[in-house]
N, C-alpha and C positions, 0 to 999 in steps of 0.2 A: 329851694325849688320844690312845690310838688311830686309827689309822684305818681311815676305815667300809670295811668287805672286799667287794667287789661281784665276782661269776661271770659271767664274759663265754664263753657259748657260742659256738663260731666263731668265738672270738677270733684266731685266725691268719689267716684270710680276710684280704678285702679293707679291706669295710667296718668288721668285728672289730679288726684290727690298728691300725687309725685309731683307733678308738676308746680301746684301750687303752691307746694313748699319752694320748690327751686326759684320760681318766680320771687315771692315774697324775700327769698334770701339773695337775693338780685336787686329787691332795691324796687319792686316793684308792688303799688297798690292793686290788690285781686277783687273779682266779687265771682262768685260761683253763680251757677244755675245749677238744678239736677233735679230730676222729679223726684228722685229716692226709689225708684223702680226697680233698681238692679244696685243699690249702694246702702251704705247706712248713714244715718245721722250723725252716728257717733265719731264718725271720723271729724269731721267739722273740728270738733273739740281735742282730735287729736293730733291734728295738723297746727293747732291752736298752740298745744306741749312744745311741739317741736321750734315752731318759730316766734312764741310769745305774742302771736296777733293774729284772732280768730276772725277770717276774711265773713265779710257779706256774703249771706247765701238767700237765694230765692226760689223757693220751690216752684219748678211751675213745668209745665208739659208745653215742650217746643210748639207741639201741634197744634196749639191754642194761641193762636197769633196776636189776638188783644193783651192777653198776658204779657207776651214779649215784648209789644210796644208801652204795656206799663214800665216795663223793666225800665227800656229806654226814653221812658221821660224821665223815671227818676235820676239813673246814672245817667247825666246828658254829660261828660266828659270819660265816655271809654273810647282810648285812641286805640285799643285792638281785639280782637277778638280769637281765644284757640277753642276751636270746635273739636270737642270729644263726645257726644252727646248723640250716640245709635244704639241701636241693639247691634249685639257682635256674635251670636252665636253661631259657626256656620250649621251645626246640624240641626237645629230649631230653623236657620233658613231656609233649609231645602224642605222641612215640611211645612212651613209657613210665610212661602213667597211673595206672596202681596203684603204682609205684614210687615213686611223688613223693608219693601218698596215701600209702603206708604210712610213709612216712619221716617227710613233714613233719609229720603230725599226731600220729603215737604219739611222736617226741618231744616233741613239747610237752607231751603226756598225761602222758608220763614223767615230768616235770619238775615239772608242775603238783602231782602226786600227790608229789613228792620236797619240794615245797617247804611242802604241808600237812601233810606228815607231820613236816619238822624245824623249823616255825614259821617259814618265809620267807617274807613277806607281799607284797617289792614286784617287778614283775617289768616289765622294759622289751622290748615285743615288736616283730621287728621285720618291718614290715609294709610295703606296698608301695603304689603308682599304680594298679598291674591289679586291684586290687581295683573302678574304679569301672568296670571294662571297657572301652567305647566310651563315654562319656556322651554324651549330651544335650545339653549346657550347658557349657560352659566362663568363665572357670576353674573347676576342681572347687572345691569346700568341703566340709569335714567330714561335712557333713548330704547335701554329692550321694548322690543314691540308686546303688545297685548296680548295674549291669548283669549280664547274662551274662559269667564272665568268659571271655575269649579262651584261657584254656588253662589246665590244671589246675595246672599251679604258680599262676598267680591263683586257682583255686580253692582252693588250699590256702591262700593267705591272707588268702582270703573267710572260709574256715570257721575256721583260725587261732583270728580276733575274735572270734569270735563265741562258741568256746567258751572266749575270756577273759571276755567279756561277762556269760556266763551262769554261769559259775562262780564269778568275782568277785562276782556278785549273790547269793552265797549260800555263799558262803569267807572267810576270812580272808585276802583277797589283792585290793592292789591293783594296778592295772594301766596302763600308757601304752601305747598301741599307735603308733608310728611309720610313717606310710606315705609314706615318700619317694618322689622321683622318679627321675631318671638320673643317679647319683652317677660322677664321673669325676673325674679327675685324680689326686696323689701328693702324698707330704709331701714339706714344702719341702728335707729333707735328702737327698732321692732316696734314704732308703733302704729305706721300706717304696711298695708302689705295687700297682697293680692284677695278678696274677699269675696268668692264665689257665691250668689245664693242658689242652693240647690247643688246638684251634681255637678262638678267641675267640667267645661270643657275643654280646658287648656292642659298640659303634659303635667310642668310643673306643681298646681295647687293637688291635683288628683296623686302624686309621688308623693308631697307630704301629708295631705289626710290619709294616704293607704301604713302611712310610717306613724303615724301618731294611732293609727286606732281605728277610725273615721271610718275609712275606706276596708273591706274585708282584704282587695288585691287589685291590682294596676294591672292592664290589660294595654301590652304591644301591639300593635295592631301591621303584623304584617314584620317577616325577617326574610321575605326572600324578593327585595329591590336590587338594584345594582347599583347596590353601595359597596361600601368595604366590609361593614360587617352586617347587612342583609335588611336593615333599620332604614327610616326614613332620615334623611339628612337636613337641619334647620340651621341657622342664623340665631343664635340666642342672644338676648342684649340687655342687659341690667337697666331695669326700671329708673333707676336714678341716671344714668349717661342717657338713655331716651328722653326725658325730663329735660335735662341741659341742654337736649337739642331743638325744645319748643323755645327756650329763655331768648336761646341765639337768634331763633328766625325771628323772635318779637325784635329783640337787637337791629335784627336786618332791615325788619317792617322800619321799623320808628326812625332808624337814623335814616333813609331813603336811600338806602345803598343797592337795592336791587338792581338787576341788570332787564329784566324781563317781568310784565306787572301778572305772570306768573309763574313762579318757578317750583322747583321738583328735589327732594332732596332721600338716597334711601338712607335709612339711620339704620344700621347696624354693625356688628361686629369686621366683615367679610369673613370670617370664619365659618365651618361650616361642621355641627356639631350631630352625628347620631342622636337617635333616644336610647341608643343603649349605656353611650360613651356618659349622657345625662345621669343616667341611674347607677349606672358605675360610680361618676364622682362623687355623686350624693350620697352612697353606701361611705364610700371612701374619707369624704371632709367631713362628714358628720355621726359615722361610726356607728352606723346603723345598716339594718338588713330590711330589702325590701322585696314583699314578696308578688309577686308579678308573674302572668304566665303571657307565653306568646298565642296569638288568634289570628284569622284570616284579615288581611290587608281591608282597611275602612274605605268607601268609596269616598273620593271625593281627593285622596292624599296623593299631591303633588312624589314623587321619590326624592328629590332634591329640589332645594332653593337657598341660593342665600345672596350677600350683597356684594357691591363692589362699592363701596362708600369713598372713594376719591373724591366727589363731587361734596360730599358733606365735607369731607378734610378741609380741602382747599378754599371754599367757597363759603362754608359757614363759619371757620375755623373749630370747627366740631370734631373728636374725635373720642370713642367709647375707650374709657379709661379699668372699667371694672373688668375681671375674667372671670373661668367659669367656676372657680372657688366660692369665690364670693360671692354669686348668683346662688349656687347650691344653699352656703351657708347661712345665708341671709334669709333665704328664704323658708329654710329648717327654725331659722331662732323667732320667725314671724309668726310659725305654726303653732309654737310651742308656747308662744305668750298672747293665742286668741281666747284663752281663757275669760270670761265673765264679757266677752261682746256677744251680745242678744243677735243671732242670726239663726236662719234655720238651714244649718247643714246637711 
C-alpha cells in the first residue's frame, strides 16, 4: 500500500521540522513547503540523518498563489495538509500589523482555495495559547472564551479559526485546529532544534545563547505578578510530544473519525511552569550558571496561562510524555552542537 502523502507548510521551521520527522516515522510520505524566510536549508538534510529519507521541498512564498497551485498539480495525491507556515513574532507584530495581517491570513486563503480546487479535504492548523488572550479562568479549555488578543499575531490566529470554522461548515474540508502552548526543547539526536534568525523571541533559545556565549545576559521581564514566585507562569511542552500530536490529528483526518468537520484540540503539558522555575532547571540539569537580570514587566505578557489538555487525552489519544528535564537538556545539547550551521545569530 502506498503511503498517504501529507504537505507540511513550514515544514523547515521549528515546530515543522519536528513534525516531519514524527510523520515520516509514522509511516507517512511528506513534501515541505517553506520559503526559507525564517529557516534554513540545511535542515532538509538533516531531517534526512535522522529518518533516512529526505522529503520533497518546494520553495515557494504562499502569497504567490500560482505557485501553490503548481505545487498542486504536481503532488495531485496529497490527502492532508498541516499548515505551519506565518510569521510568529509577537513583538515584530505589534510594530508591524498589517504585515502579519496580510501574511498570515492570505496564506491560509491561498491554501484553503488550493485545497477546494484540487479536492483536499483534511487540513491540520496550527494554532496557538494567545488565542484565549489574558483569560479569566485557568486552566484554559477548548470552550474558554476569547479574550482580546494581546497582539495581532494572536489575532491572526483568532481569525485563522475562525475562517477554518466557517468555511469548513460549508466546504468540503475538514479541519483540527491545534493551539499549543510553549513548545521548547530539541530532538533527541541534536540535530534538528530551535533556530532563531536574529535575536531570539522565545525564553528558551535566548537561555541557551546567553549560556553558550551568544547572548551577553537574559533579561526577566517582570517578578512582581501574582504568581508564587513573582515570574510569568507558562505551559512548556517538548517539541517532539507537540509533533506527536500533529501525527495523531493526521490519524484523525484520514481514518474519518472526527466528531465535528472542525474540531479544537490544546496540546500541552497542563502544567504550569515559571521562568524562573525555567532557569533554575536549566542551571541545575545542565550545570551551568546563567546570568540574567530582572526588568520592568514587557507589555503584552499575559501573568499566567496554561492548558487543561483532557480533551487532547481523551479524544486524540494524545498525551505529552517528555518533562522539564528533558526539555532543558535537550535543548542545552542542541546549542552546543549549532556549531558550522551557517546562520546569522
Amino acid at each position: 500500500m502506498a503511503k498517504q502523502k501529507i504537505l507540511v507548510t513550514g515544514g523547515l521551521g521549528f515546530i515543522g521540522s519536528h513534525t516531519v520527522v514524527e510523520l515520516q516515522q509514522a509511516g507517512y510520505d511528506v513534501v515541505i513547503l517553506d520559503d526559507l524566510s525564517n529557516s534554513d536549508v540545511q535542515v532538509l538534510g538533516r531531517i534526512g540523518k535522522i529518518t533516512n529519507s529526505n522529503p520533497v521541498l518546494y520553495q515557494i512564498n504562499m502569497l504567490k498563489k500560482n505557485k501553490l497551485v503548481e505545487l498542486f498539480i504536481k503532488e495531485k495525491d496529497i490527502r492532508a495538509v498541516i499548515h505551519f507556515a506565518a510569521f510568529k513574532a509577537v513583538g515584530e507584530s505589534a510594530k508591524e500589523p498589517l504585515k502579519y495581517f496580510h501574511n498570515n491570513l492570505l496564506s491560509l486563503i491561498h491554501l484553503l482555495e488550493c485545497m477546494e480546487e484540487f479536492g483536499v479535504k483534511n487540513i491540520v492548523f496550527s494554532s496557538s495559547a494567545t488565542v484565549y488572550g489574558d483569560p479569566d479562568t485557568l486552566p484554559t479549555t477548548e470552550s474558554t472564551p476569547f479574550k482580546k488578543a494581546l497582539s495581532p499575531y494572536g489575532s491572526t490566529k483568532q481569525m485563522g479559526e475562525e475562517i477554518l470554522e466557517k468555511t469548513s461548515a460549508v466546504k468540503n474540508i475538514n479541519a483540527i485546529s491545534l493551539r499549543y502552548f510553549n513548545p521548547v526543547g530539541a530532538h533527541a539526536t541534536s540535530l534538528i532544534g530551535e533556530l532563531p534568525l536574529g535575536v531570539p523571541n522565545n525564553l528558551m533559545p535566548f537561555i541557551t545563547q546567553t549560556a553558550a556565549g551568544v547572548r551577553e545576559q537574559l533579561t526577566v521581564f517582570g517578578n512582581d505578578y501574582d504568581t508564587p514566585d513573582g515570574t510569568c507562569l507558562r505551559d512548556y511542552i517538548h517539541v517532539v510530544d507537540l509533533a506527536k500530536a500533529h501525527v495523531k490529528s493526521c490519524d484523525r483526518l484520514l481514518e474519518g473519525d472526527l466528531t465535528d468537520k472542525f474540531e479544537v484540540y490544546n496540546i500541552g503539558t497542563g502544567n504550569a511552569i515559571s521562568v524562573m522555575e525555567i532557569i533554575s532547571a536549566f542551571e541545575k540539569c545542565n550545570n551551568v550558571k546563567l546570568n540574567y537580570k530582572i526588568d520592568a514587566r514587557r507589555p503584552g505578557d499575559a501573568a499566567a496561562i496554561y492548558a487543561n489538555v483532557t480533551r487532547a487525552t481523551e479524544i486524540l489519544k494524545w498525551k505529552a510524555e517528555l518533562g522539564l528535564k528533558e526539555m532543558v537538556t535537550s535543548a542545552w545539547n542542541w546549542q552546543n552542537k549549532l556549531v558550522g550551521i551557517v546562520t546569522e545569530l
